[in-house]
Backbone as a printed PyTorch tensor [residue, N CA C, xyz], in Angstrom:
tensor([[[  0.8510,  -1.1880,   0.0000],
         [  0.0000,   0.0000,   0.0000],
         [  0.8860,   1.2370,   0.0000]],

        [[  0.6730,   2.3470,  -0.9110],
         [  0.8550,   3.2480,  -0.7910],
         [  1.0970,   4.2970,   0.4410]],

        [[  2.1590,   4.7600,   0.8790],
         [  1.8590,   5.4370,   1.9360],
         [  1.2770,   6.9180,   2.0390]],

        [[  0.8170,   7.1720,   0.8860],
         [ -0.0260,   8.1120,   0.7930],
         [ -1.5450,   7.8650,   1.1430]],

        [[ -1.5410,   6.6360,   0.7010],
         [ -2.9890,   6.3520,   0.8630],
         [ -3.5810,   5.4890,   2.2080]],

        [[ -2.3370,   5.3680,   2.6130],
         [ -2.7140,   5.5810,   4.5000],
         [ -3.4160,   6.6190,   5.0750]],

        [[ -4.5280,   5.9700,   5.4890],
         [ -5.7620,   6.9900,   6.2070],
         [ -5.4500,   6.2210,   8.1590]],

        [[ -5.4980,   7.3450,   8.8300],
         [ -5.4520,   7.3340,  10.6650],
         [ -6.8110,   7.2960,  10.9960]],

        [[ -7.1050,   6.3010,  11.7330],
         [ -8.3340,   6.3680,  12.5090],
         [ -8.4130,   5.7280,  14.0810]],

        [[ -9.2360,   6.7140,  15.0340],
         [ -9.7780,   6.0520,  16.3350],
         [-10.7610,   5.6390,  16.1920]],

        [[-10.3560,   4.7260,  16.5950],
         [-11.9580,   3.4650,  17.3470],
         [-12.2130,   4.0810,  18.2340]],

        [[-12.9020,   3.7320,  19.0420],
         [-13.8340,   3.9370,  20.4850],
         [-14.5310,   3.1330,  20.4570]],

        [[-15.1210,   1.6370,  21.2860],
         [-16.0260,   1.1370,  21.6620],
         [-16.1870,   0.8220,  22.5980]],

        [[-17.4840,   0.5890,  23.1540],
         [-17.9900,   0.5510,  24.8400],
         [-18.4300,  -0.6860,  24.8050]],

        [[-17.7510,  -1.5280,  25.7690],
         [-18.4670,  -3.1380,  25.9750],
         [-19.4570,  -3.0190,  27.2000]],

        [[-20.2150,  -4.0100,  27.2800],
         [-21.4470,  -4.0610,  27.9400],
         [-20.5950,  -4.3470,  29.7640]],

        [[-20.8640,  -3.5260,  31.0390],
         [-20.0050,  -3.5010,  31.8490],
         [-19.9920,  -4.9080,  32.8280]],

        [[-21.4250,  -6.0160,  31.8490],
         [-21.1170,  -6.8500,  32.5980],
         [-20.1380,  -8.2890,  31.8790]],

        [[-19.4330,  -7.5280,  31.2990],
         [-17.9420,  -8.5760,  30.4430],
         [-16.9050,  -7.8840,  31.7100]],

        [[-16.4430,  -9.6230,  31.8980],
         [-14.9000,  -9.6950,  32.8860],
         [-14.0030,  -8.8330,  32.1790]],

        [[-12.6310,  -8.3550,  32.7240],
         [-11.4770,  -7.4190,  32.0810],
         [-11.0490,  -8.3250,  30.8710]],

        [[-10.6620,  -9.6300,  31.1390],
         [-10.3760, -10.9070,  30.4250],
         [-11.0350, -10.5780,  29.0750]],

        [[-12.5590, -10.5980,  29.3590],
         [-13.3720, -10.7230,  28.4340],
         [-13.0850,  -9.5360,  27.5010]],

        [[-12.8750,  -8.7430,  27.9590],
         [-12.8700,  -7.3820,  27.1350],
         [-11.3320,  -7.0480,  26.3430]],

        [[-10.5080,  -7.7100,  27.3650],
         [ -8.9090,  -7.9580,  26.5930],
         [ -9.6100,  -8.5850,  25.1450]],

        [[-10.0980, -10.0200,  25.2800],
         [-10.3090, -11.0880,  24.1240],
         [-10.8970, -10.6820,  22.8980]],

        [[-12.0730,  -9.7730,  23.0160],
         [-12.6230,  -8.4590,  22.2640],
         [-11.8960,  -7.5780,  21.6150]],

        [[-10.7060,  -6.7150,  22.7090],
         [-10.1040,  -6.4380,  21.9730],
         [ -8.7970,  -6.9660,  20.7960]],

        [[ -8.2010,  -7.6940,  21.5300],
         [ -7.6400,  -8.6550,  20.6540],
         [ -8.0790,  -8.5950,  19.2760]],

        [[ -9.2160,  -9.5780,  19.1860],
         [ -9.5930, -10.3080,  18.3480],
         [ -9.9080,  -8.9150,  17.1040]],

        [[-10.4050,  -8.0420,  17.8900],
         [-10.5390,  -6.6440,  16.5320],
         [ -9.3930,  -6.3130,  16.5900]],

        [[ -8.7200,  -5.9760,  16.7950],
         [ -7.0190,  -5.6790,  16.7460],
         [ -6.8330,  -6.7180,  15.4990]],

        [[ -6.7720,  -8.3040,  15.6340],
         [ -7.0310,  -8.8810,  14.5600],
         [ -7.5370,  -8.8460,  13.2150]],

        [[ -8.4910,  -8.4920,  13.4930],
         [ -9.1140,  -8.2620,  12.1180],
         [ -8.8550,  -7.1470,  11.2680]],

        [[ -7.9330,  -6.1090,  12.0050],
         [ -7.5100,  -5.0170,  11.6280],
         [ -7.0220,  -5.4910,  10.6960]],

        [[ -5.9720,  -6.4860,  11.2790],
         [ -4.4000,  -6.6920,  10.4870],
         [ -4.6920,  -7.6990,   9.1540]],

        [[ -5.7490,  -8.3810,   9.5870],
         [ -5.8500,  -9.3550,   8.7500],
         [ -6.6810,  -8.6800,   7.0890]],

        [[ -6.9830,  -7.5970,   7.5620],
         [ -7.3790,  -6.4290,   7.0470],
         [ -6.7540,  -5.5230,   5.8840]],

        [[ -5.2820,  -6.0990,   6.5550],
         [ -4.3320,  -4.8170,   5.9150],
         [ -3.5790,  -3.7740,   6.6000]],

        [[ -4.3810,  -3.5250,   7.6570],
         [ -4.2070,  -2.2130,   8.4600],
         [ -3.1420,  -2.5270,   9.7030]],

        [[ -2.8540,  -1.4100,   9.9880],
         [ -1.6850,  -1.7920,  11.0570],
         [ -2.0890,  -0.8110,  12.4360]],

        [[ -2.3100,  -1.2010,  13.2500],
         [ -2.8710,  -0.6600,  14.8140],
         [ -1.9130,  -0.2810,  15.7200]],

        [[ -1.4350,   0.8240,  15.5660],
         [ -0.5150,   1.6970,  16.0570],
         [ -0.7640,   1.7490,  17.5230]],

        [[ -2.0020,   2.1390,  18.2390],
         [ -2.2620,   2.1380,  19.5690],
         [ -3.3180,   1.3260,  20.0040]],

        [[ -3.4690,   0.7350,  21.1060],
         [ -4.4720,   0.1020,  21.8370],
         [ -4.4020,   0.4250,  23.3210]],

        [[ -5.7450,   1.1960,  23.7140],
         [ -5.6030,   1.3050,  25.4210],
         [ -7.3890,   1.0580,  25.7330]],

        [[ -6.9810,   0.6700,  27.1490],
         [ -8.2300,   0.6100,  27.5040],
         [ -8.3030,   1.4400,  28.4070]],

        [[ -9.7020,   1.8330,  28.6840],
         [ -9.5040,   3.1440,  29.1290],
         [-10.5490,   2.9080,  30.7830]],

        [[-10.8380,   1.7100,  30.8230],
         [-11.6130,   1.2670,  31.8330],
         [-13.0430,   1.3110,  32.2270]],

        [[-13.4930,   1.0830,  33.2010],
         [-14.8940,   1.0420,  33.0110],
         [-15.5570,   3.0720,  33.5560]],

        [[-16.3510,   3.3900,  32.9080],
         [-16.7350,   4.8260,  32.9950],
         [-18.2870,   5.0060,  33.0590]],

        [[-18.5680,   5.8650,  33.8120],
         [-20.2120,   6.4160,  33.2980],
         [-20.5620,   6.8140,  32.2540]],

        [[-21.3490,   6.1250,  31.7610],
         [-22.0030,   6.6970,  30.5130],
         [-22.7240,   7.9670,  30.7240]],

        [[-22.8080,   8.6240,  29.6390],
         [-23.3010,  10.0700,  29.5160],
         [-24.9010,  10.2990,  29.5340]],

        [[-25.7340,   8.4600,  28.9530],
         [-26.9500,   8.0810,  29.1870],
         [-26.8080,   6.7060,  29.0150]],

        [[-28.2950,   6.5680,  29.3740],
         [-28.4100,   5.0210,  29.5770],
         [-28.3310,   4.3820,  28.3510]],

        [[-27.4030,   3.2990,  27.8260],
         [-27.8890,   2.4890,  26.7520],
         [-28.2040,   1.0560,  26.9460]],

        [[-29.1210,   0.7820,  26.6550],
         [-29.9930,  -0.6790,  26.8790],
         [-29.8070,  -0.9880,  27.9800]],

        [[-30.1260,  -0.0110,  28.9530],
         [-30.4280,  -0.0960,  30.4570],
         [-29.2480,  -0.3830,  31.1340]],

        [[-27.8940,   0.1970,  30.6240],
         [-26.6640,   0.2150,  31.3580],
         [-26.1670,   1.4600,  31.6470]],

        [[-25.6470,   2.2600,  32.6440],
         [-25.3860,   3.3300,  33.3730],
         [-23.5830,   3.4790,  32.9640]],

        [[-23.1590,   2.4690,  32.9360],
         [-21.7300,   2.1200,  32.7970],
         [-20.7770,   0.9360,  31.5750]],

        [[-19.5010,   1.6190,  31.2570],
         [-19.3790,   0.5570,  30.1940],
         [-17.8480,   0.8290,  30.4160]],

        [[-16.8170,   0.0130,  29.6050],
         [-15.4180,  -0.1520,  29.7820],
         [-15.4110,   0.3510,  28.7330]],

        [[-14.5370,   0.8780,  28.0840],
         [-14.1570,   1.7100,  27.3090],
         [-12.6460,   1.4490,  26.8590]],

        [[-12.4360,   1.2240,  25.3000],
         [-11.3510,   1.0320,  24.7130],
         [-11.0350,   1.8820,  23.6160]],

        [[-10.1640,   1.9000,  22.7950],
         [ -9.3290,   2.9560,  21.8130],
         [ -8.6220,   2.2490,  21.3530]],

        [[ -8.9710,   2.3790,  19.7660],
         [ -8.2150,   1.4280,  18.8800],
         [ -7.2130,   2.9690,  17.7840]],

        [[ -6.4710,   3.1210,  17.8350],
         [ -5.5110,   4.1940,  16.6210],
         [ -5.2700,   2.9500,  15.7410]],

        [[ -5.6210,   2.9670,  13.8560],
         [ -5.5040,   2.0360,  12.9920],
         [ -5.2160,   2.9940,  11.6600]],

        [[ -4.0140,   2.4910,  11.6290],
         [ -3.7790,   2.7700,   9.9760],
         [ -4.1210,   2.1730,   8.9090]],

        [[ -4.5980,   2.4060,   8.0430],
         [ -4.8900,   1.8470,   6.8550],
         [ -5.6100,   2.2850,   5.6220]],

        [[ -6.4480,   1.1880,   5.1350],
         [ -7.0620,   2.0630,   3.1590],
         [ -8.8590,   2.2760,   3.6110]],

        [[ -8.9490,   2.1290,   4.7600],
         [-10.8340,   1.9920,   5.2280],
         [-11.4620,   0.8400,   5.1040]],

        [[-10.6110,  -0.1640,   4.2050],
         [-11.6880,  -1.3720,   4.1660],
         [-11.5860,  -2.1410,   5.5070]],

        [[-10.7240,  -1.7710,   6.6240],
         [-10.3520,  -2.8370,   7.8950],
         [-11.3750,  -1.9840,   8.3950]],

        [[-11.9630,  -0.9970,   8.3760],
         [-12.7480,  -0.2060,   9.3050],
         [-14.2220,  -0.8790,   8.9510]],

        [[-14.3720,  -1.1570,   7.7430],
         [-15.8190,  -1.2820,   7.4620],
         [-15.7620,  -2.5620,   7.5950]],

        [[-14.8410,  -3.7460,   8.1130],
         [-15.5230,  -4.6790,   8.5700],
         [-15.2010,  -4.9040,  10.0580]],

        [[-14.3790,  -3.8730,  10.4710],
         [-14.7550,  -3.5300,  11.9300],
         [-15.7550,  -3.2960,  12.3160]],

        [[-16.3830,  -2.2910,  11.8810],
         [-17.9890,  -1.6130,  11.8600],
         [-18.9480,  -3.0450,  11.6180]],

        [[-18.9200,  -3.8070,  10.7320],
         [-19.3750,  -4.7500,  10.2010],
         [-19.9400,  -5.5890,  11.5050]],

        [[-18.2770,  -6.0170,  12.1080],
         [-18.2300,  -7.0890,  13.4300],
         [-18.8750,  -6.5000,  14.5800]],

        [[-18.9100,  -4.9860,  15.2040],
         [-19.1750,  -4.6740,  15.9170],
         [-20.6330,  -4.2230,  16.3200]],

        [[-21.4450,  -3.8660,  14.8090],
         [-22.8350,  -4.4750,  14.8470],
         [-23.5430,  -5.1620,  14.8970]],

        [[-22.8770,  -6.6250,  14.8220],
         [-23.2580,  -8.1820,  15.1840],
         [-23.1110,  -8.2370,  16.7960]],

        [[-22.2300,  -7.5710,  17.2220],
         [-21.6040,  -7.9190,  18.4780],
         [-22.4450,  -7.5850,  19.4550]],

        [[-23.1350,  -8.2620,  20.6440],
         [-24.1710,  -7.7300,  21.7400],
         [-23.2860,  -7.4250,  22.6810]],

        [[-22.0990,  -8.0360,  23.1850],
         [-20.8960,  -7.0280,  23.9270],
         [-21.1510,  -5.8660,  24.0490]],

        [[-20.8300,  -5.2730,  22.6620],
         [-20.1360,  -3.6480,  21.9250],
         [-21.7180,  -2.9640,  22.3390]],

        [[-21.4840,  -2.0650,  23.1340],
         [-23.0850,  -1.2850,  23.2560],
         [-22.9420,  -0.5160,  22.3200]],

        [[-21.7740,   0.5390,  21.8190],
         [-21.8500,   1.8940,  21.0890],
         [-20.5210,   1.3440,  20.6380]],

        [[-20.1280,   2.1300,  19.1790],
         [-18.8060,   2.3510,  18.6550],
         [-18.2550,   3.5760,  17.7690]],

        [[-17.4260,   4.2710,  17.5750],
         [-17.0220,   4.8760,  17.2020],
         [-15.9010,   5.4250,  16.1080]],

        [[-15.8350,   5.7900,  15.1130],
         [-15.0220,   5.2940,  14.4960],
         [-14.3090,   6.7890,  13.7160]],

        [[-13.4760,   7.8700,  14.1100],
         [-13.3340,   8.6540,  13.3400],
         [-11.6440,   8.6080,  12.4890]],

        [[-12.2190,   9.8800,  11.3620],
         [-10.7060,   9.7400,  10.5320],
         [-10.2890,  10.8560,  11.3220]],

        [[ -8.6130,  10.8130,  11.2190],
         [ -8.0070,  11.5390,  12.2400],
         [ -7.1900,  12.3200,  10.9330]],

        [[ -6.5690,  11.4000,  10.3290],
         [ -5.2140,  12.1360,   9.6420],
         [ -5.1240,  13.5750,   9.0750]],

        [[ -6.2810,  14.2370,   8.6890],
         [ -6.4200,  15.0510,   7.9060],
         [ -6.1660,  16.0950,   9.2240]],

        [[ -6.9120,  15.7030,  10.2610],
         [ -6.4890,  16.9810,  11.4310],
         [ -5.5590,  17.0760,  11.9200]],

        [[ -5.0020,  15.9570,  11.5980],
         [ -3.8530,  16.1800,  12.0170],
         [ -2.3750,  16.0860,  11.2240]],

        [[ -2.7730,  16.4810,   9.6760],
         [ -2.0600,  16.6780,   9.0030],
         [ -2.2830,  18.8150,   9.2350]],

        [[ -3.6520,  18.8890,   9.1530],
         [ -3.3710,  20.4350,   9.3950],
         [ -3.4070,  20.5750,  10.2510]],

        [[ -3.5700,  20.4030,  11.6520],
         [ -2.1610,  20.9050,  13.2310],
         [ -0.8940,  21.0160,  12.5510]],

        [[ -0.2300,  20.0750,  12.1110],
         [  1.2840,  19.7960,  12.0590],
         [  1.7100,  21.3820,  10.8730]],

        [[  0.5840,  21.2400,  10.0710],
         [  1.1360,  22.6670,   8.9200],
         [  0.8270,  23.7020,   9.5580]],

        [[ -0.4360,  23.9680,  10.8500],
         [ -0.2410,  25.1300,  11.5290],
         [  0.7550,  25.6130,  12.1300]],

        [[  1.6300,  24.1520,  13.1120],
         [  2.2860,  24.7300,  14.1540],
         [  3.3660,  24.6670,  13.3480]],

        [[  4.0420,  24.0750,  12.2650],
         [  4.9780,  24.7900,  11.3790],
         [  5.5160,  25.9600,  10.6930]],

        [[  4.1150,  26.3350,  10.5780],
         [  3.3640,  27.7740,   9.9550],
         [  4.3550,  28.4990,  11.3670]],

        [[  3.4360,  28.2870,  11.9070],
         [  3.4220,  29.2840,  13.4550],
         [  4.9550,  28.9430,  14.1060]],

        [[  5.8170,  27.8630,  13.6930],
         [  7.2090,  28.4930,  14.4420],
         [  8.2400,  29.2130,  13.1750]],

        [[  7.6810,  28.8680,  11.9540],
         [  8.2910,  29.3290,  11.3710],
         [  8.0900,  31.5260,  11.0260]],

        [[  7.2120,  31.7660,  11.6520],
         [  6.8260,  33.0770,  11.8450],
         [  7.7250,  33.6640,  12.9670]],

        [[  7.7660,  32.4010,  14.1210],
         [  8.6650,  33.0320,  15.4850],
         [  9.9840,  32.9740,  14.7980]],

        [[ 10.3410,  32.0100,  14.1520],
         [ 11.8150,  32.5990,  13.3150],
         [ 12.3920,  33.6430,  12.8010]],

        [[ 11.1770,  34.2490,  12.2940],
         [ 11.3450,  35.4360,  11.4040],
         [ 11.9150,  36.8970,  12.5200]],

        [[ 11.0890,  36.3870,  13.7320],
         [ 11.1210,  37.4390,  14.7500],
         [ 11.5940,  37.1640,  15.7300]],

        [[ 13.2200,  37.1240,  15.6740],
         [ 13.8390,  36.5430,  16.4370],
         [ 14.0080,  38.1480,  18.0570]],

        [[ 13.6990,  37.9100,  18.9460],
         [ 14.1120,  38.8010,  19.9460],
         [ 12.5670,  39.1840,  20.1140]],

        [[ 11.3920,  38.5230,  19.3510],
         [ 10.1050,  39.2800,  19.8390],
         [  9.4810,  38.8370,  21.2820]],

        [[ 10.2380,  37.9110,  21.9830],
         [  9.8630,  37.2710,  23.1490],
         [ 10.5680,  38.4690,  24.3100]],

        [[ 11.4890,  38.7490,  24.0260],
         [ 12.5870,  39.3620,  24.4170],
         [ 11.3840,  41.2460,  24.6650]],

        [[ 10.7850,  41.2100,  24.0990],
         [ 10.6600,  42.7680,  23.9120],
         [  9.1140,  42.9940,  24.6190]],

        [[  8.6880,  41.7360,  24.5120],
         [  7.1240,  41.4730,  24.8090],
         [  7.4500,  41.5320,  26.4710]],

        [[  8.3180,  41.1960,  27.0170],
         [  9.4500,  40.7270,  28.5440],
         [  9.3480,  41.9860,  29.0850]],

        [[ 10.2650,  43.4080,  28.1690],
         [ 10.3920,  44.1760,  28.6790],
         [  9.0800,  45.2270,  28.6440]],

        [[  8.6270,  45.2620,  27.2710],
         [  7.4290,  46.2280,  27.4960],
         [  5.9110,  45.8870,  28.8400]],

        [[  6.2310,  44.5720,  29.4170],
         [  5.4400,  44.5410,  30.5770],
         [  5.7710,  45.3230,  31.5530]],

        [[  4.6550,  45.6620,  32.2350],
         [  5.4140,  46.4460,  33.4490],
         [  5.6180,  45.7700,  34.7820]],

        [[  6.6980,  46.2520,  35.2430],
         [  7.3550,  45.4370,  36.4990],
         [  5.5320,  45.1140,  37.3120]],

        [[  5.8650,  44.1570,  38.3650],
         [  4.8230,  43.3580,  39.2390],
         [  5.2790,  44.3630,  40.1530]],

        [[  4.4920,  45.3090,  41.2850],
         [  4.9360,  45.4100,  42.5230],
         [  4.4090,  43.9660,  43.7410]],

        [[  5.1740,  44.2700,  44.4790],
         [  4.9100,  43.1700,  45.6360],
         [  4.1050,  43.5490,  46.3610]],

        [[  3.1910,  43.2620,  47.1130],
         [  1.9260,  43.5570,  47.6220],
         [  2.4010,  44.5180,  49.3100]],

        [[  2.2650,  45.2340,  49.4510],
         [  2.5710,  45.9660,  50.7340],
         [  1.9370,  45.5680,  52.0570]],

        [[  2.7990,  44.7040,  53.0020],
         [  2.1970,  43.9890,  54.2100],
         [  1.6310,  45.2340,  55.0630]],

        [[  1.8120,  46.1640,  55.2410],
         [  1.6090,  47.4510,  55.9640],
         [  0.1520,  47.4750,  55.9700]],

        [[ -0.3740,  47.9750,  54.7230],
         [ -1.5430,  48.2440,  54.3920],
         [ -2.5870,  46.7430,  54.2530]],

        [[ -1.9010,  45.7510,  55.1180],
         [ -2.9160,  44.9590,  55.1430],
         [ -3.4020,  44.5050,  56.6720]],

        [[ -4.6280,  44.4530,  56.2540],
         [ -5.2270,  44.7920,  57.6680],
         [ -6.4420,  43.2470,  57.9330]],

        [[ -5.9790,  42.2080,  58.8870],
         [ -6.4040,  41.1100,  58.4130],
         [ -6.6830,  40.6370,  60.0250]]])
């Protein structure tokens, strides 16, 4: 594959909070798997533990929570998506593209040090045109 045509994406899915840690390792695993078998290569995996949900889904208050970071061409995603709508585990899932935002962060903050280059000593001047702090006068405090 092209490494241009490497697309970044987070997972997010919430397992049902009554799966063991075990259980939810094996889950993840196994999609971690299918990533690869996919094509795609899974740069990060964390779990992020069990959390309150924001509302109830199918009468659960709480769910464990994992994060998949996956590189690849989108087809490992759509049968991620695929597996995880079969799955009665998986309450909710999530699936966004990242790369593009974070191809433009990286050209902003390039942008933006390459401007502080230009103006070398403007840190320097911003320093002095503040005006001194006085220290607070114990005299006049009356406590």
């Amino acid at each position: 594959m092209n490494l241009d045509n490497k697309r970044q994406y987070e997972l997010v899915f919430i397992v049902d909070p009554s799966a063991e840690d075990d259980e939810v390792t094996r889950l993840t695993d196994s999609l971690k798997q299918i990533a690869i078998d996919q094509g795609g290569v899974v740069t990060k995996a964390e779990s992020m533990g069990r959390r309150p949900l924001a509302y109830e889904i199918m009468h659960k208050t709480e769910g464990s929570f994992v994060l998949l970071e996956i590189e690849g061409s989108g087809k490992e995603i759509a049968e991620l998506e695929r597996r995880m709508r079969v799955n009665d585990r998986i309450l909710r899932y999530l699936t966004v593209r990242v790369d593009e935002d974070r191809r433009r962060a990286e050209k902003f903050r390039s942008k933006r040090a390459r401007k502080a280059e230009k103006r070398p000593g403007a840190t320097q001047r911003q320093a002095q045109s503040a005006p001194p702090v006085e220290p607070a006068l114990e005299e006049n405090y009356e406590g």
